[in-house]
C-alpha positions, 0 to 999 in steps of 0.5 A, spaced: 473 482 918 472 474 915 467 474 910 462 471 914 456 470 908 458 464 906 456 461 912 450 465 912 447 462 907 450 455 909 446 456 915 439 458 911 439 453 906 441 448 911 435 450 916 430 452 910 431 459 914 428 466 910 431 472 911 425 475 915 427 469 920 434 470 921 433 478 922 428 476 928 433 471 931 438 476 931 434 482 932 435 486 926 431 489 921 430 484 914 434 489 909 440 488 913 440 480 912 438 482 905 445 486 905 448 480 908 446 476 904 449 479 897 456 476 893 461 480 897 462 484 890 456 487 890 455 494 892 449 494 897 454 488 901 455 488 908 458 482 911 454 480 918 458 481 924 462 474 926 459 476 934 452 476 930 454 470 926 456 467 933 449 468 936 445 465 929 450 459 929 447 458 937 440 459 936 440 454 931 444 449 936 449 449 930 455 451 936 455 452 943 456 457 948 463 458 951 467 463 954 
């Protein structure tokens, strides 16, 4: 799996987001985002799922939709 937190938190600093607003966006609970959000050595990390990146990247006009 890529490691998606990198751009995770690229996009929150870049968008000013809080980890409440990303959980909202993408339809999750917040300690899921705080997962996502923790140095891949960490053990409470979980990287974010590229399908959910995906989404985020949309909702913030970051990228467009396609097939």
């Amino acid at each position: 799996m890529p490691n998606t937190n990198k751009r995770l938190l690229t996009l929150i600093k870049k968008h000013g987001l809080t980890s409440a607003e990303v959980a909202a966006l993408v339809h999750v609970e917040l300690t899921t985002v705080q997962k996502w959000r923790q140095s891949p050595g960490n053990i409470s990390f979980n990287p974010m799922p590229p399908g959910l990146l995906e989404l985020l990247e949309i909702k913030l006009g970051e990228t467009k939709w396609h097939l």
